[in-house]
N, C-alpha and C positions, 0 to 999 in steps of 0.2 A: 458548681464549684463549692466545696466547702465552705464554711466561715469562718476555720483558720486561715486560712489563704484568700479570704475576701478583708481579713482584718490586717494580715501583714502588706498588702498591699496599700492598703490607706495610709498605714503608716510609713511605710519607702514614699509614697508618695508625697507626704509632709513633710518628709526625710525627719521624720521623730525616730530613735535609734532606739533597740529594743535589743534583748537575749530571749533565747528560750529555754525549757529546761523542762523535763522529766520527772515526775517524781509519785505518780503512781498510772497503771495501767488505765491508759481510755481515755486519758488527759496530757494536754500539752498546754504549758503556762507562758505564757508570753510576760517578761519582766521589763515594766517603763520607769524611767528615772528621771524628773527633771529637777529643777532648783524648789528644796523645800516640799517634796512629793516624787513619792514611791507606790505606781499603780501595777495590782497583777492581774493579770487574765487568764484564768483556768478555762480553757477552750475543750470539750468535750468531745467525744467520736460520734458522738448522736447532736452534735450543733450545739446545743446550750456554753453558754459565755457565764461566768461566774466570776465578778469583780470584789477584788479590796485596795482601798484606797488607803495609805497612811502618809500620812503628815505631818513635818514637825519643821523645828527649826532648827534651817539652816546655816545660822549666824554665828554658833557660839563654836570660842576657840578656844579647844582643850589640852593641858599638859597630857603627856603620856600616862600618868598617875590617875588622873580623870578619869582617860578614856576606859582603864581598866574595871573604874568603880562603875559607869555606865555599863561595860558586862556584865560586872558582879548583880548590878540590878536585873541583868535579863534575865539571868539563869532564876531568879524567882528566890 
């Protein structure tokens, strides 16, 4: 069995809830979300697993006006 499919399985089994998603040839990302933590799994056609973990906080409550400066900051 592959290791994408031995890893989506662990996680139905946890019932930890995930997406997947495409976004170059030969990889599939499996996308986790819980409180305060955002984990991805870049699952490859050849078995390699390649993790990023980000984390922050998830406490703070923003006006609309905020949220927009928080993107102005992503875009760099």
């Amino acid at each position: 069995m592959h290791v994408l499919y031995e890893l989506l399985e662990v996680l139905d089994s946890e019932r930890i809830f995930y997406s997947l998603g495409r976004y170059r040839s030969g990889t599939v990302t499996v996308h986790l979300a819980v409180p305060g933590e955002r984990i991805e799994f870049d699952v490859e056609s050849h078995g390699s697993i390649l993790v990023s973990r980000f984390i922050g906080n998830e406490g703070e409550i923003l006006t609309l006006e905020e949220a927009l400066n928080v993107i102005d900051l992503c875009k760099g």
